[in-house]
C-alpha positions, 0 to 999 in steps of 0.5 A: 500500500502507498503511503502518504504523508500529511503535514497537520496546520493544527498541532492538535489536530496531528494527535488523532493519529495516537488513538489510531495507531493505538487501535491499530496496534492492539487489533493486531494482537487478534482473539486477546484484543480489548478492541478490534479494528481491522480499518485502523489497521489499513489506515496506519498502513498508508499513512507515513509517519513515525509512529515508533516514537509511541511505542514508550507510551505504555499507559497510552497503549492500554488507555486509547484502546479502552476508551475506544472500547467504553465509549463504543459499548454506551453506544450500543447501550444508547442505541438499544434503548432508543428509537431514532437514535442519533450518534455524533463523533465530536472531534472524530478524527480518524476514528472507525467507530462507525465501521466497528458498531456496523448497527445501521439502525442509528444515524452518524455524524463526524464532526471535526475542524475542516483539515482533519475532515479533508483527511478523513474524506480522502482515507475514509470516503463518506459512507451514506450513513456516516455523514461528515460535518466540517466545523469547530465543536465551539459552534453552533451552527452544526448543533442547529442544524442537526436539531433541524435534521432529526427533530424527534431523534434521540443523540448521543454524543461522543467526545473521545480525546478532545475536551482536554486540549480546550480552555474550562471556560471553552469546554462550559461553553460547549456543554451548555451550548448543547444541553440547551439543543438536545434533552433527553440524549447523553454526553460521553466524554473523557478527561484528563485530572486536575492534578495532571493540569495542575503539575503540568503532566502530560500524558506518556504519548504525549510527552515532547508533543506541542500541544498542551493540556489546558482543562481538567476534571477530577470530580464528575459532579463539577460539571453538574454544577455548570450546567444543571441539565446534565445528570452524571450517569457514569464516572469510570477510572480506565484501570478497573477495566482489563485490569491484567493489561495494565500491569500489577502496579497500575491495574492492581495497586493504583487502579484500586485507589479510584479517587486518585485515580481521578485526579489523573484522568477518567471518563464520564458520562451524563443524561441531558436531562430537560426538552429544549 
């Protein structure tokens, strides 16, 4: 397969490709794999870039993949309990969940800043039910006119390695801006700690990369207190799930001390709880 080499305008934007190769790498490991991912597989393959510098990122290794894997199964639990369910990747970069959940009774939108949508087109020519959307997750214009698009739909919206690289103020903006669009749906996203933003740690896949960490959470219900729509469904600590796969010390020492662990990173989910 020909390579092609794509040199990324937005520093942040050039981090969608950590989350791949992670997917990539540990769908290669086949029946033991956390996540399979056959497309990812294809797509590290044609992209030339020099991935070798995030295989010293253990923790990253495992954490992408079990994100990828937790965000995928509260969509199918969405999906399950919904008619007309609505599925919105927010800041979707070069994910392949669509292909991985190949359950056509929901509608799916990818939403990420026009670069990164010009890559996914070329690599991932736009399936009819997997519609792209080129914008900044801090507009609105793309949230109105999904409201317009499907005004009995029920929407679940992902936003998977993304919020951390935003200002708090930004990312208060983007959840208001949507609580007020979409109740009764749900918001998944996940989050770095406040002591890592505090000290200024930055993830292992990270490290030596431009872009900087500039929010963080370590309490779920803090979000509840910006915007009162949102009910915390779900805050969950990476290292309770696949506990083997992160070694003795983080899977079975560290990963038990749950409130520590959040002050490094976790994932979060919310019920949007009133009719726009």
């Amino acid at each position: 397969m020909e390579q092609q080499k794509h040199l990324f305008q937005n520093i942040v934007a050039e981090t969608l490709l950590i989350p791949l190769y992670m997917r990539a790498k540990e769908s290669r490991r086949g029946d033991h794999a956390i996540l399979r991912d056959p497309l990812a597989e294809q797509l590290v393959e044609s992209i030339d870039y020099d991935y070798a510098k995030l295989d010293s990122a253990p923790l990253s290794e495992v954490g992408c993949v079990v994100r990828g894997w937790y965000f995928d199964r509260a969509i199918r639990h969405f999906i399950d309990r919904h008619g007309q369910p609505v599925v919105v990747n927010v800041g979707c970069g070069l994910d392949t969940r669509y292909q991985r959940l190949a359950d056509d009774r929901a509608a799916y939108y990818e939403l990420d800043l026009p670069e990164v949508i010009g890559l996914r087109r070329r690599l991932i020519p736009e399936p009819a039910n997997d519609r792209y959307l080129a914008a900044s997750l801090l507009e609105t214009g793309w949230m109105d006119e999904l409201r317009a698009a499907h005004p009995d739909g029920h929407f679940i919206f992902v936003a998977e390695g993304v919020l951390m690289y935003f200002y708090e103020k930004q990312v208060h903006a983007f959840v208001r801006n949507l609580a007020r669009r979409f109740g009764g749906g749900e918001l998944w996203f996940d989050v770095c700690g406040t002591l890592m933003v505090k000290c200024g740690v930055k993830p292992d896949s990270l490290r030596g990369h431009g872009a900087q960490i500039r929010s963080g959470i370590s309490d779920g219900h803090e979000v509840e207190r910006w915007e009162p729509r949102l009910r915390l469904l779900e805050q969950a600590n990476y290292m309770k799930f696949f506990r083997p796969r992160w070694g003795f010390f983080y899977g079975q020492v560290l990963g038990r001390m749950t409130r520590l662990c959040y002050r490094f990173s976790s994932l979060l989910g919310y019920e949007i709880t009133c009719k726009p």
